[in-house]
mmJSON file of the N, C-alpha and C atoms, coordinates in Angstrom:
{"data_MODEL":{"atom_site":{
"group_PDB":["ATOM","ATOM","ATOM","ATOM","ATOM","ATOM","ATOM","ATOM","ATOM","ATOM","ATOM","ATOM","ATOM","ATOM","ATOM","ATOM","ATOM","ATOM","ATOM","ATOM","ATOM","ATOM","ATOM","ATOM","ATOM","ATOM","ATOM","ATOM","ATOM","ATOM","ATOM","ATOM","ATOM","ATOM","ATOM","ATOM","ATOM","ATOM","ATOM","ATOM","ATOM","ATOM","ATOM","ATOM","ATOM","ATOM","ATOM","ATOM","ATOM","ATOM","ATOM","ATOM","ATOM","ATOM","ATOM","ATOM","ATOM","ATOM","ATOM","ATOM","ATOM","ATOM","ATOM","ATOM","ATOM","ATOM","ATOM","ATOM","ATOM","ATOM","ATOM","ATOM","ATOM","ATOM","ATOM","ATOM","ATOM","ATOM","ATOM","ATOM","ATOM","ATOM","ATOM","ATOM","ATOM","ATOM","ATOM","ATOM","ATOM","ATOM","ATOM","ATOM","ATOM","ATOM","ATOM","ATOM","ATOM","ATOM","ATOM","ATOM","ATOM","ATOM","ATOM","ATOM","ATOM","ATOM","ATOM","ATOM","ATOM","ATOM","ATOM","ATOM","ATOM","ATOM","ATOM","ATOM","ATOM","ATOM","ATOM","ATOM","ATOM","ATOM","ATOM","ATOM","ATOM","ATOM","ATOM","ATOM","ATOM","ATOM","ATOM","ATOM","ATOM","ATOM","ATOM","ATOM","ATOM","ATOM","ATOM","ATOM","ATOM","ATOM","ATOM","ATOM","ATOM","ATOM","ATOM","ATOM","ATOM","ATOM","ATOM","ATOM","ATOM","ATOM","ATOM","ATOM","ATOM","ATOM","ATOM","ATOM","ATOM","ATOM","ATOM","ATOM","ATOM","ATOM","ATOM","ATOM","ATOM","ATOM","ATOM","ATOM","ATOM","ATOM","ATOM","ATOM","ATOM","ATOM","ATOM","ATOM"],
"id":[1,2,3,4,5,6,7,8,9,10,11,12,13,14,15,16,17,18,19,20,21,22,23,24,25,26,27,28,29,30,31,32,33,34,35,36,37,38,39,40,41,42,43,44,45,46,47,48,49,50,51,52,53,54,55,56,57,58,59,60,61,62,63,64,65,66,67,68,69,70,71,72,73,74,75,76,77,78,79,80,81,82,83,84,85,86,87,88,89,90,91,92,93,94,95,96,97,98,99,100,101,102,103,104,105,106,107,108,109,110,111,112,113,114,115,116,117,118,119,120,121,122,123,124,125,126,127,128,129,130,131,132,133,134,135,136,137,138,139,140,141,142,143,144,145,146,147,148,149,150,151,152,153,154,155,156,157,158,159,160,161,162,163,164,165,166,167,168,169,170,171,172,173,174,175,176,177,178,179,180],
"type_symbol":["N","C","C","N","C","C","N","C","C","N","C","C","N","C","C","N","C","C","N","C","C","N","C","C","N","C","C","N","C","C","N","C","C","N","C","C","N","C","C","N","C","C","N","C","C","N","C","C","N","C","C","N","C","C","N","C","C","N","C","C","N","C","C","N","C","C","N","C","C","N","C","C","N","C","C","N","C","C","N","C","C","N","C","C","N","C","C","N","C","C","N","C","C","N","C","C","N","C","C","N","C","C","N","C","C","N","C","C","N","C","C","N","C","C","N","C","C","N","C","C","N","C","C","N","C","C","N","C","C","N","C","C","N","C","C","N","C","C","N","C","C","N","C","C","N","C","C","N","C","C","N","C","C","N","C","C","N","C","C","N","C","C","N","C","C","N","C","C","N","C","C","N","C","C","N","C","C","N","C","C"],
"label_atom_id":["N","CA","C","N","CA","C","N","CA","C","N","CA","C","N","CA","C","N","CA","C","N","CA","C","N","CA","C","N","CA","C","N","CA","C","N","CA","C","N","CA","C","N","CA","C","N","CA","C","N","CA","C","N","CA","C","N","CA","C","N","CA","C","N","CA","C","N","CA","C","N","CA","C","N","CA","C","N","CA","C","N","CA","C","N","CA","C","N","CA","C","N","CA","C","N","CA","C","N","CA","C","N","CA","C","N","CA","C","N","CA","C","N","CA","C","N","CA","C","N","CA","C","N","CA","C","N","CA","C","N","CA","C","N","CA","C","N","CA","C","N","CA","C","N","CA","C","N","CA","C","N","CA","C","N","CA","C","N","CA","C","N","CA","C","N","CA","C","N","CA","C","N","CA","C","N","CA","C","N","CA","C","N","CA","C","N","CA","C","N","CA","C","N","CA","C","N","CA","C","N","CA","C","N","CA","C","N","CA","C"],
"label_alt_id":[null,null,null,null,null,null,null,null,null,null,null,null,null,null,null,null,null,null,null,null,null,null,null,null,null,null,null,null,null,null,null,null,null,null,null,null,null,null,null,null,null,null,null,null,null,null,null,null,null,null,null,null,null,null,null,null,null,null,null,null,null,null,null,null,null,null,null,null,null,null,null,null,null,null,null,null,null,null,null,null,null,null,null,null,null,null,null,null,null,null,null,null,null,null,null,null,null,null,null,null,null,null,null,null,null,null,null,null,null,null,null,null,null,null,null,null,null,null,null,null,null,null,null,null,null,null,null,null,null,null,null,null,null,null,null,null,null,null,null,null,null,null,null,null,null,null,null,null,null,null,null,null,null,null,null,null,null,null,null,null,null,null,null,null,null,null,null,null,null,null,null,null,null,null,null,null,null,null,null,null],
"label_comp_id":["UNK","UNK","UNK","UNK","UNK","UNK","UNK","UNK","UNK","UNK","UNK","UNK","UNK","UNK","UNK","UNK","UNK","UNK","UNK","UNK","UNK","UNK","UNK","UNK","UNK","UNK","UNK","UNK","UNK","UNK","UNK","UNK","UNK","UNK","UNK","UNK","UNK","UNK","UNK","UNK","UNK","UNK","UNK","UNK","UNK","UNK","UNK","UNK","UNK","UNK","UNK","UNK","UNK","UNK","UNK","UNK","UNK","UNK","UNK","UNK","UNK","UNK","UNK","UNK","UNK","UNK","UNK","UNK","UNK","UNK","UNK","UNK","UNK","UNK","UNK","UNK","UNK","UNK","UNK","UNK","UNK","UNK","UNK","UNK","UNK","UNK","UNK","UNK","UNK","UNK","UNK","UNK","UNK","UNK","UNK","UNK","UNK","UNK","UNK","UNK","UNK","UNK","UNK","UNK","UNK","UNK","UNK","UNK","UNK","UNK","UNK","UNK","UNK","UNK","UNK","UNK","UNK","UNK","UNK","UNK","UNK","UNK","UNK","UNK","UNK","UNK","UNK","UNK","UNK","UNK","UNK","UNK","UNK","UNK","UNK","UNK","UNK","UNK","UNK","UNK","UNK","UNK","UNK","UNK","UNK","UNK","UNK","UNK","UNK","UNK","UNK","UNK","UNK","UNK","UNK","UNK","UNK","UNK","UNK","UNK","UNK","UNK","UNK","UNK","UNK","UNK","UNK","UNK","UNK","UNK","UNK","UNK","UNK","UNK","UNK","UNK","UNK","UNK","UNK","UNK"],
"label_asym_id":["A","A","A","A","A","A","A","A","A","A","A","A","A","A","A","A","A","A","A","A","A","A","A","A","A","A","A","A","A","A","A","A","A","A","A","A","A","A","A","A","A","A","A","A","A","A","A","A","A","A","A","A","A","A","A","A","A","A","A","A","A","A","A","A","A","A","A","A","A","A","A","A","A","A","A","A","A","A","A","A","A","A","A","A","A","A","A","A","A","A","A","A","A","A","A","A","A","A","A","A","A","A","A","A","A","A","A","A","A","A","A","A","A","A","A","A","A","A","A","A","A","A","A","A","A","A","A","A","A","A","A","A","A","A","A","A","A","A","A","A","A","A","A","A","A","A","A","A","A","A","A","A","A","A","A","A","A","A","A","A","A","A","A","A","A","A","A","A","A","A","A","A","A","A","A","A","A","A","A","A"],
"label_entity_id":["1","1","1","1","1","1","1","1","1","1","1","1","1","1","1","1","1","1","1","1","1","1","1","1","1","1","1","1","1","1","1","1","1","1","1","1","1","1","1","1","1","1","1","1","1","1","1","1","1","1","1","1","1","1","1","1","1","1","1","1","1","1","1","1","1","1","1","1","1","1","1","1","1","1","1","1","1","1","1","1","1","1","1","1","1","1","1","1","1","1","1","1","1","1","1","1","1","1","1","1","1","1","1","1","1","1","1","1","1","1","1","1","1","1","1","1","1","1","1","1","1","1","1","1","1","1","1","1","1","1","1","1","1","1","1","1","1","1","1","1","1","1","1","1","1","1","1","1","1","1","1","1","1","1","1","1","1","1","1","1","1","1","1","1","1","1","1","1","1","1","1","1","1","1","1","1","1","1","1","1"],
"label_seq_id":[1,1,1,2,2,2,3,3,3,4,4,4,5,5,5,6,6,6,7,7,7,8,8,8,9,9,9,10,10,10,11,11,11,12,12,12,13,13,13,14,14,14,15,15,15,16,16,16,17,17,17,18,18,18,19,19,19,20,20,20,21,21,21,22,22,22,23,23,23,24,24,24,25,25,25,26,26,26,27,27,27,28,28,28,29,29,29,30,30,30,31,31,31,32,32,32,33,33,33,34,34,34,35,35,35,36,36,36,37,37,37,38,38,38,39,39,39,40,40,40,41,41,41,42,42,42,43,43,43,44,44,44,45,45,45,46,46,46,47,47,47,48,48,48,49,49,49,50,50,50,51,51,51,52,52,52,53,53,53,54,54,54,55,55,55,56,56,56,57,57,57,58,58,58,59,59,59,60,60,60],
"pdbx_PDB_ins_code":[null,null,null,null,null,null,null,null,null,null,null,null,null,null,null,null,null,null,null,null,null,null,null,null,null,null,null,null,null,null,null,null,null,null,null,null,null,null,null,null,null,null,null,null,null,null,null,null,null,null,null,null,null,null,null,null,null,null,null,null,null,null,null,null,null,null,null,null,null,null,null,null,null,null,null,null,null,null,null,null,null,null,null,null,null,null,null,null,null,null,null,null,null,null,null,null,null,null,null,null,null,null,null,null,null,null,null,null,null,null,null,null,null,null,null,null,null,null,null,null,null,null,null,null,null,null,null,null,null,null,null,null,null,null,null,null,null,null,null,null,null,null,null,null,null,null,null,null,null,null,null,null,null,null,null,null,null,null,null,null,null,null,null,null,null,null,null,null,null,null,null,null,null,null,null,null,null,null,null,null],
"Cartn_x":[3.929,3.29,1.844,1.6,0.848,-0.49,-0.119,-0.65,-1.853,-0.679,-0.926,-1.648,-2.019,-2.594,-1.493,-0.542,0.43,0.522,0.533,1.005,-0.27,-1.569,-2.676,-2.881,-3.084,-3.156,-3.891,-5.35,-6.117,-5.864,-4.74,-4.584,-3.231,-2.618,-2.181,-3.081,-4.005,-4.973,-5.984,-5.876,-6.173,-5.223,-4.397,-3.133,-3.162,-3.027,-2.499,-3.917,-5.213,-6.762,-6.905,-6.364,-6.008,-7.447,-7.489,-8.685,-8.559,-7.611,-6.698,-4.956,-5.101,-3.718,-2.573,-3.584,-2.921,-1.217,-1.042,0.126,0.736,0.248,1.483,1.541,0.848,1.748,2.637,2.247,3.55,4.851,4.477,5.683,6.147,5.433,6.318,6.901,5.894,6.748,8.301,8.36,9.519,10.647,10.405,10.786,11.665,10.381,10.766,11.737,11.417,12.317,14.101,13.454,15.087,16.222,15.707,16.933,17.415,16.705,17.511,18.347,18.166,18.275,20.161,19.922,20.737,21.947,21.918,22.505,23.21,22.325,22.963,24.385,23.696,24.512,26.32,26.073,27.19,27.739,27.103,28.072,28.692,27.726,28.267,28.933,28.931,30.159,29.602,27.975,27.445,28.61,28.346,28.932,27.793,27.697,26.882,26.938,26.479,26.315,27.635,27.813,29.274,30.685,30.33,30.9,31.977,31.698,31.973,31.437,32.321,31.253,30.445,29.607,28.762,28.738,29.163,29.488,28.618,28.188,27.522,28.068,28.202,29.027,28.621,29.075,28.777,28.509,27.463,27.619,28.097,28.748,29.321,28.2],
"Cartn_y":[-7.1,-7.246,-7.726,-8.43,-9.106,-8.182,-7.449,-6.145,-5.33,-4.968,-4.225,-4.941,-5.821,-6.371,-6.577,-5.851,-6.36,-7.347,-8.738,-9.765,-10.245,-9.714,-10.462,-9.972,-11.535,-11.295,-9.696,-9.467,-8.906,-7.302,-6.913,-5.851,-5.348,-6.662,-6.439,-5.887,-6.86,-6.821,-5.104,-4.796,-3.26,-2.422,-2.772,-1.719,-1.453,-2.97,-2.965,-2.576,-2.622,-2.182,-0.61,0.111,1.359,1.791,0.686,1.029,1.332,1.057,1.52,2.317,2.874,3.708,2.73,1.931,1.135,0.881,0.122,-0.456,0.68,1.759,2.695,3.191,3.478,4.047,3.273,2.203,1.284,1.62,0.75,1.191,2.611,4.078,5.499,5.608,5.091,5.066,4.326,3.044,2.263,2.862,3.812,4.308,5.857,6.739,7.673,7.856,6.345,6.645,5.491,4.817,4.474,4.983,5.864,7.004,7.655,8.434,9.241,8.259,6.939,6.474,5.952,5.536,5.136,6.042,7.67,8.561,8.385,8.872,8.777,7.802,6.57,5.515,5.554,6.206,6.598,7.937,8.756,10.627,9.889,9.493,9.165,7.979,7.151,5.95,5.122,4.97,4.462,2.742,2.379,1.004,0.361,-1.103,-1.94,-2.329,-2.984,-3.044,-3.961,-4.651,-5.433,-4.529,-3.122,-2.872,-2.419,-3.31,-3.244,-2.63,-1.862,-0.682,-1.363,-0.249,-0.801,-0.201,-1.177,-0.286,-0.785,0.383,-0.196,-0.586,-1.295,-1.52,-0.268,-0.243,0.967,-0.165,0.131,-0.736,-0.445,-1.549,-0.934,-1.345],
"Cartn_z":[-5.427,-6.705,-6.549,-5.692,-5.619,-5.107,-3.602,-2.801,-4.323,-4.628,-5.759,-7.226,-7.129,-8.307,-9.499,-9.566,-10.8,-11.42,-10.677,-11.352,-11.631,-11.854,-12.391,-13.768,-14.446,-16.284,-16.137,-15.476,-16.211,-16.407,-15.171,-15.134,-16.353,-16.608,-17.846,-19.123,-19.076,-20.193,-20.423,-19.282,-18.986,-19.539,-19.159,-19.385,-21.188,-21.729,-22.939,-24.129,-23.774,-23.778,-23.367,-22.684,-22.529,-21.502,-20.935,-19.724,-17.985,-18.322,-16.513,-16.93,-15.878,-16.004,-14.531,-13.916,-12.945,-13.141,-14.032,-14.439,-14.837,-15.603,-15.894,-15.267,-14.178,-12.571,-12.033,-12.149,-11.388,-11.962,-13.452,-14.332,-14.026,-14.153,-13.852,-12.676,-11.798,-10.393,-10.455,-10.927,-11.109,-11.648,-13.313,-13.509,-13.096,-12.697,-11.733,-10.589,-9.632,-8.696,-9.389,-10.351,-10.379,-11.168,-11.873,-12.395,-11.631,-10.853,-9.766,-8.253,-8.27,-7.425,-8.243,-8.98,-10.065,-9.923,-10.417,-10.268,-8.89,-7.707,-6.627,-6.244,-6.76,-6.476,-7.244,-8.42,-9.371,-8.752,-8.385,-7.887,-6.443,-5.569,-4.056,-3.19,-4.517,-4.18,-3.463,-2.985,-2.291,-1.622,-0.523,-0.193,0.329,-0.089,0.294,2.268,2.46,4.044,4.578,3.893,4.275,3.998,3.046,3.039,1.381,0.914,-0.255,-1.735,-2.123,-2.802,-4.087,-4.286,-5.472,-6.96,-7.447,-8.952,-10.027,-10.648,-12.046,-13.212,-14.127,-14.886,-16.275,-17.274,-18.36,-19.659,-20.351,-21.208,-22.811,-23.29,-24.645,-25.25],
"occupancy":[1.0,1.0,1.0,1.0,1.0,1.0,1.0,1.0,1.0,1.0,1.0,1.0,1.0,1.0,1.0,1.0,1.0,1.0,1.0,1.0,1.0,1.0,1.0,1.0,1.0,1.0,1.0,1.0,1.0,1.0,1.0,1.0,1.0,1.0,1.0,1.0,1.0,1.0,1.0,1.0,1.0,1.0,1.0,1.0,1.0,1.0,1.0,1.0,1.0,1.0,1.0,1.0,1.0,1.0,1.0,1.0,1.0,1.0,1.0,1.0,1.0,1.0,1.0,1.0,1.0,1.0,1.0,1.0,1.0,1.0,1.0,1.0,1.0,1.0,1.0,1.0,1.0,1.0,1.0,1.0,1.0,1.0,1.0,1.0,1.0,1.0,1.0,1.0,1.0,1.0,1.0,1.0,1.0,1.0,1.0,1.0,1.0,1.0,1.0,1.0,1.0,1.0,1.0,1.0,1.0,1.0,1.0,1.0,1.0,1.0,1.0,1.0,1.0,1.0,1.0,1.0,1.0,1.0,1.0,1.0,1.0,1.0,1.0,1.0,1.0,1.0,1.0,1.0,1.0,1.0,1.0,1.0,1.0,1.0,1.0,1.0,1.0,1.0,1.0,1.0,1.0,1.0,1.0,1.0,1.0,1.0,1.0,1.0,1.0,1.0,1.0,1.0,1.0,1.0,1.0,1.0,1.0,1.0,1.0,1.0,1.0,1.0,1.0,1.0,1.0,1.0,1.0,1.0,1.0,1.0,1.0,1.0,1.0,1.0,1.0,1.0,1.0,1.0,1.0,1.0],
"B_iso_or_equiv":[0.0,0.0,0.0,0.0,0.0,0.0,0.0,0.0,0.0,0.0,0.0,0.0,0.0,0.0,0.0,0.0,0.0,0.0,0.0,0.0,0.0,0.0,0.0,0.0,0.0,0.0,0.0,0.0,0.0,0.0,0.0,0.0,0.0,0.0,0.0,0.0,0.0,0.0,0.0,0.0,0.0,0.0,0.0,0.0,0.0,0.0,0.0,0.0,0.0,0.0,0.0,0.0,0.0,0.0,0.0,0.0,0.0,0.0,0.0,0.0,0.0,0.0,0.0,0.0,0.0,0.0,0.0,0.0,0.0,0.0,0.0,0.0,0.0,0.0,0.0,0.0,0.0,0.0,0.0,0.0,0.0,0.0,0.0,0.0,0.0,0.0,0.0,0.0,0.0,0.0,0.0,0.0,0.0,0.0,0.0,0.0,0.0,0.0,0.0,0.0,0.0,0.0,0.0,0.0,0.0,0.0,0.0,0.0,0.0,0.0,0.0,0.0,0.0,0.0,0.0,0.0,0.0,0.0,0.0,0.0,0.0,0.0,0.0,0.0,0.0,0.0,0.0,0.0,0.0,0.0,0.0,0.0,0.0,0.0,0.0,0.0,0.0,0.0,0.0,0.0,0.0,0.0,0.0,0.0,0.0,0.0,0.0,0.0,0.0,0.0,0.0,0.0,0.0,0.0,0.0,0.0,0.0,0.0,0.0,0.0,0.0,0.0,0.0,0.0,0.0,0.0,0.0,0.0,0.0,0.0,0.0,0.0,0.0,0.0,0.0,0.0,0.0,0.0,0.0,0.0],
"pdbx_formal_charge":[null,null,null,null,null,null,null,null,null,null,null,null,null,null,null,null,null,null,null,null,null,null,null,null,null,null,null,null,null,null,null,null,null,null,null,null,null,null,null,null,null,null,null,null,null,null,null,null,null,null,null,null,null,null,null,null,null,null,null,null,null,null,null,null,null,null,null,null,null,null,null,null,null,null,null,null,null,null,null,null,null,null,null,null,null,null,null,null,null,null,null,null,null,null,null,null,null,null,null,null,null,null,null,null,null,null,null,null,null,null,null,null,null,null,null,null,null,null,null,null,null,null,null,null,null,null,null,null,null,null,null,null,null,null,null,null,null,null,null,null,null,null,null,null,null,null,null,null,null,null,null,null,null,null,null,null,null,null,null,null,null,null,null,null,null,null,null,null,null,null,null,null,null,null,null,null,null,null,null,null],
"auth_seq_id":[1,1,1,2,2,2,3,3,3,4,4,4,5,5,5,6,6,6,7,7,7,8,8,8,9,9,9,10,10,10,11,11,11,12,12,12,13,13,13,14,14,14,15,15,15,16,16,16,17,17,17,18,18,18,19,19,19,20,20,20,21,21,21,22,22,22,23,23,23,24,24,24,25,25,25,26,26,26,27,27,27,28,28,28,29,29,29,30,30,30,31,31,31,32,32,32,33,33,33,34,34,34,35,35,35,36,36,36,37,37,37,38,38,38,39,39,39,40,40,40,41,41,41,42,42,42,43,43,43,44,44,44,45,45,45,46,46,46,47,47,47,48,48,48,49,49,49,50,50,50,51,51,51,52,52,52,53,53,53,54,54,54,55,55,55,56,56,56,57,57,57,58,58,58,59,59,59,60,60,60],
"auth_comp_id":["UNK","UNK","UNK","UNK","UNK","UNK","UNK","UNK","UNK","UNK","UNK","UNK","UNK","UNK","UNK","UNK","UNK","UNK","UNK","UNK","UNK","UNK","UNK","UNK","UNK","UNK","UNK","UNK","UNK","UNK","UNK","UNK","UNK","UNK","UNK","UNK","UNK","UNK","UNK","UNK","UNK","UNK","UNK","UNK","UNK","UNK","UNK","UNK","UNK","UNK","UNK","UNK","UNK","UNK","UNK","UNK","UNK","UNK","UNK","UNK","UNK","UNK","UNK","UNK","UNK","UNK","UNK","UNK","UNK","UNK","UNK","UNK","UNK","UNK","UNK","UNK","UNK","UNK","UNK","UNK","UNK","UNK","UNK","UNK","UNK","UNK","UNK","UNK","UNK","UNK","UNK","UNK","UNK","UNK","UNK","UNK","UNK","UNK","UNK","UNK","UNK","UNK","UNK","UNK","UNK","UNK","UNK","UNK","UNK","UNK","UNK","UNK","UNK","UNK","UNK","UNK","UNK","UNK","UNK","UNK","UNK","UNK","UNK","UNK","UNK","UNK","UNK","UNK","UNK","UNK","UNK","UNK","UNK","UNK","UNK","UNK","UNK","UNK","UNK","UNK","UNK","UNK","UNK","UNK","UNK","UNK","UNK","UNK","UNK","UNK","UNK","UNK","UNK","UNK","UNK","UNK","UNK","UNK","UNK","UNK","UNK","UNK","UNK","UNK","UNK","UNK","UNK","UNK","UNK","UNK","UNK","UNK","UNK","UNK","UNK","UNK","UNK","UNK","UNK","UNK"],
"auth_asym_id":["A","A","A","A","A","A","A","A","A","A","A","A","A","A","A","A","A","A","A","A","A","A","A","A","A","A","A","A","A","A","A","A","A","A","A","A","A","A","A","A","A","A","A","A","A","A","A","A","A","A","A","A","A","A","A","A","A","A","A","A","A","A","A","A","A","A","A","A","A","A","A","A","A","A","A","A","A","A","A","A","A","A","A","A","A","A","A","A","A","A","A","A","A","A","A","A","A","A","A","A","A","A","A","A","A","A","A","A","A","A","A","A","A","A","A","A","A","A","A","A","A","A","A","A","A","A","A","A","A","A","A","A","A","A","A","A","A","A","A","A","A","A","A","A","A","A","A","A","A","A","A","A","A","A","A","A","A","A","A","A","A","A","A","A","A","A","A","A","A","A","A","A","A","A","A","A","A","A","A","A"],
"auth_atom_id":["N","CA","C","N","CA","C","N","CA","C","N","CA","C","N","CA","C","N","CA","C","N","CA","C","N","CA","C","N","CA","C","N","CA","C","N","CA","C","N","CA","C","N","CA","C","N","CA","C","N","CA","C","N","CA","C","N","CA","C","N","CA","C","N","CA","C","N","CA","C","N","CA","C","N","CA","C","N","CA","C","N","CA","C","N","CA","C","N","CA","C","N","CA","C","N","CA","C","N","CA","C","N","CA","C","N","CA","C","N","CA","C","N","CA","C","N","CA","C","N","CA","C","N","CA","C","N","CA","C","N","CA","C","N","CA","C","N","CA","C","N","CA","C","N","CA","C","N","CA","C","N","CA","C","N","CA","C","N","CA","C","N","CA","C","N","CA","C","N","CA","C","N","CA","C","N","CA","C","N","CA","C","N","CA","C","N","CA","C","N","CA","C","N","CA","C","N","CA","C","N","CA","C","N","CA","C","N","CA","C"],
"pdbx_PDB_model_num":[1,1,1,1,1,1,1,1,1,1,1,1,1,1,1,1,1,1,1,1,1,1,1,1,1,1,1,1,1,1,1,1,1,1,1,1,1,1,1,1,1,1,1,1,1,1,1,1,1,1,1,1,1,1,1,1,1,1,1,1,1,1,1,1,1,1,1,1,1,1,1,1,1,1,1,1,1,1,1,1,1,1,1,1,1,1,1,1,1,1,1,1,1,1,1,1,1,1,1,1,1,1,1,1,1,1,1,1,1,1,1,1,1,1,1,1,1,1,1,1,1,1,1,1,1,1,1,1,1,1,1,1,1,1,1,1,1,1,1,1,1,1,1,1,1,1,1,1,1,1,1,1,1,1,1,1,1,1,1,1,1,1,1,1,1,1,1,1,1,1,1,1,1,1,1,1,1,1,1,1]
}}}
């Protein structure tokens, strides 16, 4: 976060000022890769490293 400037007020203040696209790359990137990552994890039963699988819960 940090690398990347994220966690500084001002690049908030950009974002929400509509003067940098910085942050909404982060944000699409975040977005982008965690739906499909998400999916995966639900079709292929993925298991954590100890072993024990990983489930998402569904929400009501």
């Amino acid at each position: 976060m940090f690398k990347s400037e994220a966690a500084f007020w001002y690049r908030t203040q950009e974002m929400f000022r509509l003067q940098s696209i910085h942050m909404y790359g982060i944000s699409g990137l975040a977005v982008g890769l965690g739906i499909p990552m998400t999916a995966y994890l639900k079709k292929y039963a993925v298991k954590e490293i100890l072993g024990a699988p990983i489930v998402i819960q569904p929400k009501s």
